[in-house]
C-alpha positions as a Markdown table, in Angstrom:
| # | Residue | x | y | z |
|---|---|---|---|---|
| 1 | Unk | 27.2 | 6.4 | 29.6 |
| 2 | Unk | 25.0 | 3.5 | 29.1 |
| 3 | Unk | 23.0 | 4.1 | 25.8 |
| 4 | Unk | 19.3 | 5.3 | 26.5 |
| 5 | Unk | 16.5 | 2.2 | 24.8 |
| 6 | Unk | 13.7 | 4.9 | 26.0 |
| 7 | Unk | 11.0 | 5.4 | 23.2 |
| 8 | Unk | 8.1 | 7.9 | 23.2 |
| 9 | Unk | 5.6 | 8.3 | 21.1 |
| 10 | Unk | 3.3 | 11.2 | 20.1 |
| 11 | Unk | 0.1 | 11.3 | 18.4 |
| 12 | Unk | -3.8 | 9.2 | 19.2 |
| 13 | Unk | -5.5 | 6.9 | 21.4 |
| 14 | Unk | -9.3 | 5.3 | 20.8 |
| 15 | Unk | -11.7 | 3.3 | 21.5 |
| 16 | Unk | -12.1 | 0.3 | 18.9 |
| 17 | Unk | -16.1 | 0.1 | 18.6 |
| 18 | Unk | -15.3 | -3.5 | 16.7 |
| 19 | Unk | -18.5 | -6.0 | 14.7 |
| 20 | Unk | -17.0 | -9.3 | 13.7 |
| 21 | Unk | -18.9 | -10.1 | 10.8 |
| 22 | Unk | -18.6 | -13.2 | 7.9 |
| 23 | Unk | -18.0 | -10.5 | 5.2 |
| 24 | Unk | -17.5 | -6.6 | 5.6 |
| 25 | Unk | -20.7 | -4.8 | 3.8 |
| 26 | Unk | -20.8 | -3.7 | 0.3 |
| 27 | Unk | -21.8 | 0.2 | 0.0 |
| 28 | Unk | -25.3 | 0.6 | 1.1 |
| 29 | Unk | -25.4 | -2.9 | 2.4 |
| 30 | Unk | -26.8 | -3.7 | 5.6 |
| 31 | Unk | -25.9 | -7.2 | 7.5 |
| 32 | Unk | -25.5 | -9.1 | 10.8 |
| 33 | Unk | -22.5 | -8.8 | 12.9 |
| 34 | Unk | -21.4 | -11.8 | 14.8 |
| 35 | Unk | -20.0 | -10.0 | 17.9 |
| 36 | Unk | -19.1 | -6.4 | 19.1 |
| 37 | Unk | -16.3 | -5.2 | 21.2 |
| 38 | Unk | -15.3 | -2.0 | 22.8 |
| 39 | Unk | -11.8 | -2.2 | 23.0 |
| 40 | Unk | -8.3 | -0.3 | 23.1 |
| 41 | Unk | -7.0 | 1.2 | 20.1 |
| 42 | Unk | -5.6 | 4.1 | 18.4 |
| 43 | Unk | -2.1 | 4.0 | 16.8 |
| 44 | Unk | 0.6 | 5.7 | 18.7 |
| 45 | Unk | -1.7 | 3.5 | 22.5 |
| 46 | Unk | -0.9 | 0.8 | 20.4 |
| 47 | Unk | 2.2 | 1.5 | 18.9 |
| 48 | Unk | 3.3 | 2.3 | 23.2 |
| 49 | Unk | 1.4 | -0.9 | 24.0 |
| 50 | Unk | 3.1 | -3.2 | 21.4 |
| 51 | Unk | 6.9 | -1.9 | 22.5 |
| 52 | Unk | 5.8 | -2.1 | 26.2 |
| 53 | Unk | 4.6 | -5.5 | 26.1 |
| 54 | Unk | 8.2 | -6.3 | 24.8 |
| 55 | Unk | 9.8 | -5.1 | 27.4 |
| 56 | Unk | 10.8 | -1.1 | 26.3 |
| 57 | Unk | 10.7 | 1.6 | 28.2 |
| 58 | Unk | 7.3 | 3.7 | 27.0 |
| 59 | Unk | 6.3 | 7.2 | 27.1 |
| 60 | Unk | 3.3 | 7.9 | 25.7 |
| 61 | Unk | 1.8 | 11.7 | 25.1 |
| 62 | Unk | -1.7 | 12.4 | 23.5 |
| 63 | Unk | -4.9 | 13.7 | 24.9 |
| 64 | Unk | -8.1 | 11.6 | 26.0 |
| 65 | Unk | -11.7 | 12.5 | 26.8 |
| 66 | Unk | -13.0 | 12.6 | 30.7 |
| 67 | Unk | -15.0 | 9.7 | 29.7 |
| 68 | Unk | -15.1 | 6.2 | 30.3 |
| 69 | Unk | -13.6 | 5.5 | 26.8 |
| 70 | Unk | -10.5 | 7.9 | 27.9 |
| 71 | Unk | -10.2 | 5.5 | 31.5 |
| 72 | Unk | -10.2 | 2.6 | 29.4 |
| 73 | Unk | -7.2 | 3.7 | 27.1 |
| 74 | Unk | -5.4 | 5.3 | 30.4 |
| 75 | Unk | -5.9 | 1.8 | 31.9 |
| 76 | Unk | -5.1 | -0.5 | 29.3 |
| 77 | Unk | -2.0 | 1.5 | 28.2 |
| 78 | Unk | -0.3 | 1.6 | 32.0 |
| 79 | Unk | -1.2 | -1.9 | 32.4 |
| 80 | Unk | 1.8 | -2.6 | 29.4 |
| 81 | Unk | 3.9 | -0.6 | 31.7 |
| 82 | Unk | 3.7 | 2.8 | 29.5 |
| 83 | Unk | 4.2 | 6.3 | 31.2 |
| 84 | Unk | 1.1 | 7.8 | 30.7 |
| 85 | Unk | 2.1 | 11.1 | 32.3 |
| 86 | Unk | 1.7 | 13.2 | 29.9 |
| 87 | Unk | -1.7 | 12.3 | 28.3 |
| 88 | Unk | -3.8 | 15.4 | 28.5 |
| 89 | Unk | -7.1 | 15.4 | 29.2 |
| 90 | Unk | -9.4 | 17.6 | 27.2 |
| 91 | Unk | -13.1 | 18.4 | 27.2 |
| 92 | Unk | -13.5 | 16.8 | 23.7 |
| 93 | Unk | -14.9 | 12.8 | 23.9 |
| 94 | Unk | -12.0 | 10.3 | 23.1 |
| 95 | Unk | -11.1 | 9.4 | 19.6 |
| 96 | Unk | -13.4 | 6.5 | 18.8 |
| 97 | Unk | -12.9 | 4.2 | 15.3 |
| 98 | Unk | -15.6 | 1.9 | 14.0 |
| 99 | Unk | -13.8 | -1.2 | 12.6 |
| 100 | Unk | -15.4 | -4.2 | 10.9 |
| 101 | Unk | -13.7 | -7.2 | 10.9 |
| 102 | Unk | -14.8 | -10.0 | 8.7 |
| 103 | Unk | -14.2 | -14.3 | 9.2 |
| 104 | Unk | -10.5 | -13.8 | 7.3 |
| 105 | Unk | -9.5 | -11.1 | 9.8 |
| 106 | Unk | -9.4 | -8.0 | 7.0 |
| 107 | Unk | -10.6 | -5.2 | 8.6 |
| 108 | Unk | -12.0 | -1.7 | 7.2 |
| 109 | Unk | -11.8 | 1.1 | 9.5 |
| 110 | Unk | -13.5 | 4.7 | 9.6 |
| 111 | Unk | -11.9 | 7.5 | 13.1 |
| 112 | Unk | -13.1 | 10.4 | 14.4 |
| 113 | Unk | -10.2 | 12.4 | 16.0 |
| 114 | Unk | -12.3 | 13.8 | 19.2 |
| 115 | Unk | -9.6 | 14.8 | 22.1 |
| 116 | Unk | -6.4 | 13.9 | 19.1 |
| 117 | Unk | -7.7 | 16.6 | 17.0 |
| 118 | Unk | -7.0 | 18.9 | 20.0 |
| 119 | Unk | -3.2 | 17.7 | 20.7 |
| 120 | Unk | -1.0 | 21.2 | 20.3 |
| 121 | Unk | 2.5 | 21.6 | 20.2 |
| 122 | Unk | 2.2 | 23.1 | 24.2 |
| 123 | Unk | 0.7 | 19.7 | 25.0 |
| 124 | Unk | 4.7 | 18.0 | 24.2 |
| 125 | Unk | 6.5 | 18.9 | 27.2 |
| 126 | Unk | 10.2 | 19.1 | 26.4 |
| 127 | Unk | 11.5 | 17.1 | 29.6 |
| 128 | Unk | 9.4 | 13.9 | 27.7 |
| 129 | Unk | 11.7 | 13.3 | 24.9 |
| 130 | Unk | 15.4 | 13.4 | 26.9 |
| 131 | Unk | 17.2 | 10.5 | 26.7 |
| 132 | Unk | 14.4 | 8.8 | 24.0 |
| 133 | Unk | 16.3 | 6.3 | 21.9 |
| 134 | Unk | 13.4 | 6.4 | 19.4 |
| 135 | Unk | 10.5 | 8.6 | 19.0 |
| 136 | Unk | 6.9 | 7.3 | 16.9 |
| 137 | Unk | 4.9 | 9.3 | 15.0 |
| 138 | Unk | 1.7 | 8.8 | 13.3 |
| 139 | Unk | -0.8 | 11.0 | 11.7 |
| 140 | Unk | -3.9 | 10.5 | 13.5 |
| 141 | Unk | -3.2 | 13.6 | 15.5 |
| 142 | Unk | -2.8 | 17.3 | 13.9 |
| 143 | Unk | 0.3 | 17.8 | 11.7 |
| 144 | Unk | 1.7 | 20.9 | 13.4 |
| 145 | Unk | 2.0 | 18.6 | 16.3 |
| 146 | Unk | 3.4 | 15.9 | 14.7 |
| 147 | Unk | 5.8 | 18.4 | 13.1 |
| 148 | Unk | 6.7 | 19.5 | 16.4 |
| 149 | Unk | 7.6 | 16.4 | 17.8 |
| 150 | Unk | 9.8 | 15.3 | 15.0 |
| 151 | Unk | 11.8 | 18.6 | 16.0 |
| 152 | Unk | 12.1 | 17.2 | 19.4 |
| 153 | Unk | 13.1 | 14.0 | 18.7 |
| 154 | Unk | 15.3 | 15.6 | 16.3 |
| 155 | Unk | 16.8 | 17.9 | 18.9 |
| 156 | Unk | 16.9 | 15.1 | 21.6 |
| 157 | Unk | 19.0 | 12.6 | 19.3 |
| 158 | Unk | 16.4 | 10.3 | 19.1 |
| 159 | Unk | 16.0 | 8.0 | 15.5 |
| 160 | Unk | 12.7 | 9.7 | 14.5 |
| 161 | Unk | 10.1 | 6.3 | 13.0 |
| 162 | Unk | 7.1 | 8.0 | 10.7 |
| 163 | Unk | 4.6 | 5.9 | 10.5 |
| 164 | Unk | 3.1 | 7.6 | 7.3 |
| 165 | Unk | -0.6 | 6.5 | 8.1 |
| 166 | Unk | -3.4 | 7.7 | 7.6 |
| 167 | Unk | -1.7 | 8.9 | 4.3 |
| 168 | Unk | -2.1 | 12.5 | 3.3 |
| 169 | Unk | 0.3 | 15.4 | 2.5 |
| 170 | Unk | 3.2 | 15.7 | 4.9 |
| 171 | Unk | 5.5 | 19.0 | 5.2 |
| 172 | Unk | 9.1 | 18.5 | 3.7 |
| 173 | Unk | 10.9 | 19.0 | 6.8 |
| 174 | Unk | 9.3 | 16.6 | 8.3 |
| 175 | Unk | 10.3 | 14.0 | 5.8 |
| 176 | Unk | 13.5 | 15.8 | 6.5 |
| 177 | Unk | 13.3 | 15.2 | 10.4 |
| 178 | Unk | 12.7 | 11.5 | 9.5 |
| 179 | Unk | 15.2 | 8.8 | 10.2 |
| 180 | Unk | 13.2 | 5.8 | 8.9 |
| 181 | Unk | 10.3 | 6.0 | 7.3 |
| 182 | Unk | 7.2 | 3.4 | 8.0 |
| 183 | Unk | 4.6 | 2.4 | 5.1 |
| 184 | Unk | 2.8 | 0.2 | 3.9 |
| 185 | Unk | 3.0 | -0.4 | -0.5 |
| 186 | Unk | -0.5 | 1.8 | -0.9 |
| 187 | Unk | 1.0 | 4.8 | 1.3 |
| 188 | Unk | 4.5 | 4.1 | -0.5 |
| 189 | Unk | 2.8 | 4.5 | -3.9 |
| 190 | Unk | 1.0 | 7.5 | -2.8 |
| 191 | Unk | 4.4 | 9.2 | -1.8 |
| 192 | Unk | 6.2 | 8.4 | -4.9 |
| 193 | Unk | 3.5 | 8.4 | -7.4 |
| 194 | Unk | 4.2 | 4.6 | -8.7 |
| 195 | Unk | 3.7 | 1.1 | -7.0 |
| 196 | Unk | 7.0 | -0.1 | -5.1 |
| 197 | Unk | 6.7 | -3.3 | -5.7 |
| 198 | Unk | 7.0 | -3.0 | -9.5 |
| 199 | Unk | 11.0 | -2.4 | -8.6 |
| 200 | Unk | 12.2 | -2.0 | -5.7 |
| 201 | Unk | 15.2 | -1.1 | -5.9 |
| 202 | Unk | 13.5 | 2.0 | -7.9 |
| 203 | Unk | 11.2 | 2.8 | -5.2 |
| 204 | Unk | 14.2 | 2.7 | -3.2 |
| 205 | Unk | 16.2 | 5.7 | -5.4 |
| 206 | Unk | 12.6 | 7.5 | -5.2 |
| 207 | Unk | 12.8 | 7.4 | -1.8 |
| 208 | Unk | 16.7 | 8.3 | -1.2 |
| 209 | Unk | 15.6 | 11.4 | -3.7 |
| 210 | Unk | 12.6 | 12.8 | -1.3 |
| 211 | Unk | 15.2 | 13.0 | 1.6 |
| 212 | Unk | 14.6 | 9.2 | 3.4 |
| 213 | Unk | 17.4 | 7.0 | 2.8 |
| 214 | Unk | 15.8 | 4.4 | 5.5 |
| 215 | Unk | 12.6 | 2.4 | 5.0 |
| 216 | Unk | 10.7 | -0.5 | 5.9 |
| 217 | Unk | 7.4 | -1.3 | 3.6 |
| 218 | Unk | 5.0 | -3.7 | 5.5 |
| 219 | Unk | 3.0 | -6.2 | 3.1 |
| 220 | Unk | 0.6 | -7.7 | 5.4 |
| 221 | Unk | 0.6 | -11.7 | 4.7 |
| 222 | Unk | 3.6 | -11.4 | 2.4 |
| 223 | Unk | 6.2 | -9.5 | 4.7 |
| 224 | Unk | 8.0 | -6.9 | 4.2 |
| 225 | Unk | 11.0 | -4.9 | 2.7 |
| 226 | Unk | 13.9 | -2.5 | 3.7 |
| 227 | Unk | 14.7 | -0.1 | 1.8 |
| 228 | Unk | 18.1 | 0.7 | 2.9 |
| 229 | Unk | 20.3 | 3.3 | 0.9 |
| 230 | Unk | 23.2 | 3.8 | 3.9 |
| 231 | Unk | 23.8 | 0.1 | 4.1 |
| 232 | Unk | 25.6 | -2.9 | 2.9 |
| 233 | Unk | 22.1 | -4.2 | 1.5 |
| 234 | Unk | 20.2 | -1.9 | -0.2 |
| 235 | Unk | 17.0 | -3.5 | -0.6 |
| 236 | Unk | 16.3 | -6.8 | 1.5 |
| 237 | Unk | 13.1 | -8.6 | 1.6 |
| 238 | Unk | 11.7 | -10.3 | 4.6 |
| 239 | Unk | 9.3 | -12.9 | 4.3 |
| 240 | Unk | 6.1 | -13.3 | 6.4 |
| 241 | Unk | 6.0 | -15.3 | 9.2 |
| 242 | Unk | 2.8 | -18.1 | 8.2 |
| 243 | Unk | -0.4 | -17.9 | 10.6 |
| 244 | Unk | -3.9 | -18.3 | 10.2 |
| 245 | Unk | -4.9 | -15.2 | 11.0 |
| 246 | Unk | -8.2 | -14.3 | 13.2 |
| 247 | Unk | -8.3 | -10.4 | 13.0 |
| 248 | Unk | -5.6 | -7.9 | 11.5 |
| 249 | Unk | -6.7 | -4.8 | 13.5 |
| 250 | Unk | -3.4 | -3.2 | 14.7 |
| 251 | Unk | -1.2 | -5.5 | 13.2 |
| 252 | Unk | 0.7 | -2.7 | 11.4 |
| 253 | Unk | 1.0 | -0.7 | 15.1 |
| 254 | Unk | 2.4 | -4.3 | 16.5 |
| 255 | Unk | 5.0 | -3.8 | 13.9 |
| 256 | Unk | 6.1 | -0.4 | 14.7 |
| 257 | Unk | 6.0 | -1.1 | 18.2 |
| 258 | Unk | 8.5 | -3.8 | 17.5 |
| 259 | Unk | 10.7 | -1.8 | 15.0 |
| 260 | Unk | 11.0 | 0.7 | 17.4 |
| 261 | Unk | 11.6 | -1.9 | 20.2 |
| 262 | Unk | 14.4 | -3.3 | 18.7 |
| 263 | Unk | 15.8 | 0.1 | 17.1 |
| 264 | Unk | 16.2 | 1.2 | 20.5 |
| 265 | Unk | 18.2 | -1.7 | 21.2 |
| 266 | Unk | 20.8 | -0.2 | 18.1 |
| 267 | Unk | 19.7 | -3.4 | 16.3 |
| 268 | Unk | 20.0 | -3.0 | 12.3 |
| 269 | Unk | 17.1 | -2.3 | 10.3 |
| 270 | Unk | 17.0 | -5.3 | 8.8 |
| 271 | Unk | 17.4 | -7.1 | 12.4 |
| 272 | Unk | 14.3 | -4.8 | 13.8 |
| 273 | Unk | 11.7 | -6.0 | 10.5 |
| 274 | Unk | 12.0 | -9.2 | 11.0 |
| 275 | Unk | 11.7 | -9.1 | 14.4 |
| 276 | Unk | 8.7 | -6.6 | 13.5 |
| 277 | Unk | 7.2 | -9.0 | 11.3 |
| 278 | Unk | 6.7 | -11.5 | 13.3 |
| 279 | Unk | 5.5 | -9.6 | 16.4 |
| 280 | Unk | 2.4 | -8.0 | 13.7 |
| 281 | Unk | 2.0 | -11.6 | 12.4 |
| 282 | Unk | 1.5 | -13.1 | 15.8 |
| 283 | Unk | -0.6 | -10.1 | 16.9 |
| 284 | Unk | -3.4 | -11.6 | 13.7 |
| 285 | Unk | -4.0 | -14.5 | 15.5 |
| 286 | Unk | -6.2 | -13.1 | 18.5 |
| 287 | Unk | -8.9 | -10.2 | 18.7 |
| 288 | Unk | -8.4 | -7.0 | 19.4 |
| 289 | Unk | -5.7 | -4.2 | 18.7 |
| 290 | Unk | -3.8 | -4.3 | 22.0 |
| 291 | Unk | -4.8 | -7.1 | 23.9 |
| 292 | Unk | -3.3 | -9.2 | 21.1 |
| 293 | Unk | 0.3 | -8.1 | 21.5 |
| 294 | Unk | 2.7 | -10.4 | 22.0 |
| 295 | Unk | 5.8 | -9.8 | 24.6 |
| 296 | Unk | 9.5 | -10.9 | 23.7 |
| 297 | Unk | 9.5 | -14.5 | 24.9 |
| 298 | Unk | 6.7 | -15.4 | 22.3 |
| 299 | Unk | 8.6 | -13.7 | 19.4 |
| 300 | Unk | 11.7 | -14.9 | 20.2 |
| 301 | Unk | 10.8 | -18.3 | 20.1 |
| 302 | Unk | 9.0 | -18.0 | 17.4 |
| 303 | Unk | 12.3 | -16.7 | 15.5 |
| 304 | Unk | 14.4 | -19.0 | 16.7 |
């Protein structure tokens, strides 16, 4: 049988209510945006959205409002050529997140859940997950859902990718369920209590200890690093691809999109981060979450 490249991914979609601004306020501050944008966003649309416009096969499953915000998501994420079968629609408004992004691109970004607080574990229909090569998870949606999805992927053979964002407490079993593990160096310190970069190697043993032998640790401008405790190369560090970049919303989605893109394709770990760090890097250098994405032609010749 031919092996199956199919990835789903569980978990939120929202509208990006975006103000480009010179500088993002300081507490209590009040100044003039540049522009504002209502565009596409939450993780998992984007992480579906970044894989699609490589070329994957998508399946995306989360629940939208019956709002104009959820026919925008529904819209955007079938134009990349992602299943949208099983989004639910719910009575809730869709997930919005305010985002401010300032003249160097850095962004700070505040969500409210709406219709992904409401995703249950009856809203994953079984038949979605056979023959998925890779299922994403993020935790933007509740945890007993994400919990049981990981069981599915689990169940269905598929390599399980945790993006471990936003950070808070997980369940042990589903770091368990987890086949490679997604963070950036704040969420990795968070987890094991002491900041990666200091040693990596160690941060690699802390890891390998909590259950997750397989990690990749995004770094924004500076790349990123697999942690690898089942292979030849236990720690490998990939350097950034050099832009100038315009606006880093949803870079970190363009690289699990990617991962999982080429993870699907049984590349190595190492293989799918750099592939992945390019794909977020190139994603910096227009506006917007997924309308920035870029598809396989533009990555690969940027590699080669």
């Amino acid at each position: 049988m031919k092996p199956s490249k199919k990835i789903v991914v569980v978990g939120s979609l929202n509208a990006d209510l975006t103000i480009y601004c010179e500088r993002l306020p300081q507490p209590g501050e009040t100044i003039h945006g540049t522009d504002f944008r209502v565009l596409p966003g939450g993780k998992s649309a984007n992480q579906a959205v970044a894989a699609g416009r490589l070329g994957a096969e998508v399946a995306l499953i989360g629940a939208i409002g019956d709002d104009p915000n959820g026919q925008m998501l529904r819209e955007s994420v079938s134009a990349a050529g992602v299943d949208v079968s099983s989004l639910r629609i719910v009575p809730e408004p869709t997930g919005v997140a305010v985002i401010s992004v300032d003249r160097q691109g850095e962004n700070s970004i505040i969500i409210s859940a709406g219709a992904n607080g409401v995703l249950r574990p009856e809203d994953l229909p079984a038949a979605a997950f056979e023959d998925a090569a890779v299922l994403c998870l993020c935790l933007e949606v509740p945890m007993e859902s994400v919990l049981a999805a990981a069981r599915a992927g689990r169940q269905a053979g598929a390599t399980v990718l945790l993006n471990l964002s936003p950070y808070g407490p997980v369940p042990e079993e589903l770091l368990q369920l987890t086949d490679v593990l997604l963070v950036n160096a704040h969420e990795a310190a968070d987890l094991l209590g002491a900041d990666p970069r200091h040693d990596w190697d160690a941060a690699r043993s802390g890891f390998q200890a909590r259950g997750i032998p397989r990690v990749l640790v995004t770094l924004g401008g500076d790349g990123a690093v697999v942690l690898d405790s089942t292979g030849p190369q236990p720690v490998v560090e990939i350097d950034a691809y050099r832009v100038s970049p315009i606006d880093t919303t949803g870079a970190g989605d363009a690289f699990t999109g990617a991962a999982a893109f080429r993870l699907a394709d049984s590349a190595t770990l190492q293989d799918a981060a750099q592939f992945a760090s390019v794909a977020a890097a190139l994603a910096t250098t227009r506006k917007g979450a997924q309308a920035s994405y870029p598809d396989a032609a533009e990555v690969n010749a940027a590699l080669a």
